[in-house]
N, C-alpha and C positions, 0 to 999 in steps of 0.2 A: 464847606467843611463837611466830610462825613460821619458815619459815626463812628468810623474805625479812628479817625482824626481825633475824637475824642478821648483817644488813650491815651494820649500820646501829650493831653493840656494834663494839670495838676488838679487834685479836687479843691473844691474850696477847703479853707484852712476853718473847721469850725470847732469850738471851744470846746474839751471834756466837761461831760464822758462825753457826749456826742460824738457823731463819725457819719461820715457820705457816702456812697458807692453810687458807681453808675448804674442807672436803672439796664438789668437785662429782664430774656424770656424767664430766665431764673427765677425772679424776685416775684411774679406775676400772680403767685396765688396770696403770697403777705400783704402785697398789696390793695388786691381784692379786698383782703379782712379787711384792712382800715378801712376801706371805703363805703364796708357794706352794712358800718354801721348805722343805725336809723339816725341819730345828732348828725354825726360827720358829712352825712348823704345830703343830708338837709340844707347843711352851711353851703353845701357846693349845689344845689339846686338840682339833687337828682330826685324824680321820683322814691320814694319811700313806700313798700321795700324794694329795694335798687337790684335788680337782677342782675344776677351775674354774668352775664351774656351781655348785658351793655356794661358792665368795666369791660371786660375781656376787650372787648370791640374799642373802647378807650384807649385803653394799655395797648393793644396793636397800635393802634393810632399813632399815639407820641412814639414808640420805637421805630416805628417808620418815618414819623417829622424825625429824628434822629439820624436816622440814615440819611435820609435825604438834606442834613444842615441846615435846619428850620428851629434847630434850641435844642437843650440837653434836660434831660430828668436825672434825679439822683435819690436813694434812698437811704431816709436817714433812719441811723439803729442810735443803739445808745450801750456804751459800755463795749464788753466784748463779746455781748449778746448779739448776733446777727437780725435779729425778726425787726421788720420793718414797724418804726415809729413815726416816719414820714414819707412825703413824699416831697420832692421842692424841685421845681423848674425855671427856667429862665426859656421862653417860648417866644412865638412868631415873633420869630429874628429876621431881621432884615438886616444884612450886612450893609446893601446902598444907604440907606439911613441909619445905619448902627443905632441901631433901634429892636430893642426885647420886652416881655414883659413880662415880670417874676410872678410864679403861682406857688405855696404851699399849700400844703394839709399835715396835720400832727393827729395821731392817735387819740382818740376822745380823752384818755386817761392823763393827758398832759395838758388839757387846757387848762389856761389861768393860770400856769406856771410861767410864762414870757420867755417859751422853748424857742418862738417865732423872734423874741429882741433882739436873743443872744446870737442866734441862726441866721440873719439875715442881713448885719454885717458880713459877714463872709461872703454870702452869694452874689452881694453889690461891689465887693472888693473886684470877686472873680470876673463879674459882668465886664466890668470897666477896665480891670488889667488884661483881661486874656481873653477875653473876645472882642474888645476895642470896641465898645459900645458910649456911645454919646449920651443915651437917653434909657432907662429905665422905667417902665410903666405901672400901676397896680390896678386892677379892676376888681373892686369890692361890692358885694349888696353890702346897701345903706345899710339892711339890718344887723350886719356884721359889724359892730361894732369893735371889738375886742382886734380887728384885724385890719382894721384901722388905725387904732393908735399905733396895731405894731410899726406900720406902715409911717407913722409919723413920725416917733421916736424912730424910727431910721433915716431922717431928713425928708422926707417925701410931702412935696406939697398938694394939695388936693387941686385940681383943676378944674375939675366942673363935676356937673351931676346930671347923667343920663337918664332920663326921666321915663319909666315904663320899656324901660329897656329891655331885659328879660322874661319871657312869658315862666311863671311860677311850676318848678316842677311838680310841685304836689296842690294844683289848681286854686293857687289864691292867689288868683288875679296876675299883675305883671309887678317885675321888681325892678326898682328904681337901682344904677350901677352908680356908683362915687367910680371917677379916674383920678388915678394919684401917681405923678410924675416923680421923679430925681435926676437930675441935670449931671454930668461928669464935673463940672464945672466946681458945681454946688457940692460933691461927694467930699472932691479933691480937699475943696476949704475944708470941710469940717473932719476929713483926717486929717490933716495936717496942725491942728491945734489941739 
């Protein structure tokens, strides 16, 4: 699938105010902001302060896993405000395994409001209806807690724990990864009740 292919699927269906769009070269400096904040940068293990030259070189990145049918980004606003409040993916997709693994990030300003509970129904509906995906992945630092539960409250079972997984972007030491799975199987059940 490419990325013109992704016009042509539906966005996810996600609750007001909220709203999706696909991520373009457009979106690329709102994006940045969220990113470049000192908390936000941290949660995602970027060095602190996060140059803007390595987003830039990020955001290429996944526009190009885009093009090339390796997952979709989307950027979430709120209201009929356009400025990006997130950013959310469903990433290294393998269609042979129908297998993806979903990433967000939300605006510092909206943590602790459970922006990610309400949001991510939707993006495991999308996974599993329109991209035929079997399996759903989440890779979390342990120390994320808060992104974990969301992760749980959306049925997601924790499968193990990668231990010194990640070298610490801002030099303390390395960070242990939780993987947290969601089966089709498993989703199915629990919409359907």
């Amino acid at each position: 699938m490419s990325m013109s292919s992704y016009v042509t699927l539906p966005l996810p269906a996600v609750p007001a105010p909220y709203r999706v769009r696909v991520f373009t070269p457009e979106d690329m400096d709102g994006v940045i902001a969220l990113y470049s904040h000192p908390e936000v940068a941290r949660s995602l293990n970027f060095t602190v302060p996060v140059l803007r030259e390595t987003l830039h070189q990020k955001l290429t990145g996944d526009l190009e896993a885009m093009r090339q049918g390796k997952g979709i980004r989307w950027v979430l606003s709120k209201g009929d405000d356009p400025t990006p409040q997130g950013y959310l993916t469903l990433f290294n997709w393998s269609q042979k395994d129908r297998r993806a693994e979903v990433g967000y990030m939300v605006a510092r300003p909206l943590w602790g409001q459970g922006v990610m509970t309400v949001i991510l129904p939707a993006l495991l509906r999308f996974g599993f209806e329109h991209l035929n995906l079997h399996r759903i992945e989440g890779m979390v630092n342990a120390r994320n807690s808060a992104s974990s539960k969301a992760l749980t409250r959306a049925g997601f079972q924790q499968e193990g724990v990668m231990r010194g997984y990640q070298a610490d972007g801002n030099g303390g030491g390395f960070n242990d990864i939780l993987l947290f799975a969601l089966l089709e199987d498993a989703w199915r059940a629990s919409v359907a009740t």
